[in-house]
N, C-alpha and C positions, 0 to 999 in steps of 0.2 A: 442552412449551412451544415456541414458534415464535419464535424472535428476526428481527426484519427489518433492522435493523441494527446493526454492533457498531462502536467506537470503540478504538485505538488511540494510547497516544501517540508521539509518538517527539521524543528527547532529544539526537538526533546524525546518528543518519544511518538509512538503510533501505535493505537490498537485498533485490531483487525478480529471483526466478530463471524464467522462460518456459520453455514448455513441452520449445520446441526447444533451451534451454541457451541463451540469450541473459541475461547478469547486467546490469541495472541499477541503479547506487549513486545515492540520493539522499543529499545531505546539509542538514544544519539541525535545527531545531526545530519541529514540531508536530504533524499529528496525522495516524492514516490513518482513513477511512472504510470500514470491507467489509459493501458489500451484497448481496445475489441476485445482480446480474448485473455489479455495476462493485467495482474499490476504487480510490475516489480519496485522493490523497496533499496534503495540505496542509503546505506549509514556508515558516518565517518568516512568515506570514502571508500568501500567494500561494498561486493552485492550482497545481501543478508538473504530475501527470499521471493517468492514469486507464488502468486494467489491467481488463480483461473480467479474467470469472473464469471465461473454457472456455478462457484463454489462457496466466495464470502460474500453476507452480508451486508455488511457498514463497515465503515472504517472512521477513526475520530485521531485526530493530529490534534499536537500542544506544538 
């Protein structure tokens, strides 16, 4: 089965670790996007930012 995209929520905050070791903490409420090629981060209701994905490594949601 092929998923094209998946939905995450998130409750508080998200950090997002890059390839080179650069950590970015988002904080708030709602939701992340990971697709093929992007995962965008939606909070409080605003897009905050958008991560290729040949670029972060892990991401960790509370």
């Amino acid at each position: 089965m092929y998923i094209d995209r998946c939905e995450f929520p998130i409750q508080e905050r998200i950090e997002v670790t890059t390839k080179n070791n650069r950590v970015y903490v988002f904080e708030g409420e709602g939701i992340v996007y990971f697709g093929k090629k992007y995962m965008d981060i939606f909070l409080d209701g605003a897009y905050v930012a958008r991560f290729d994905t040949d670029v972060f490594a892990s991401f960790e949601i509370d």
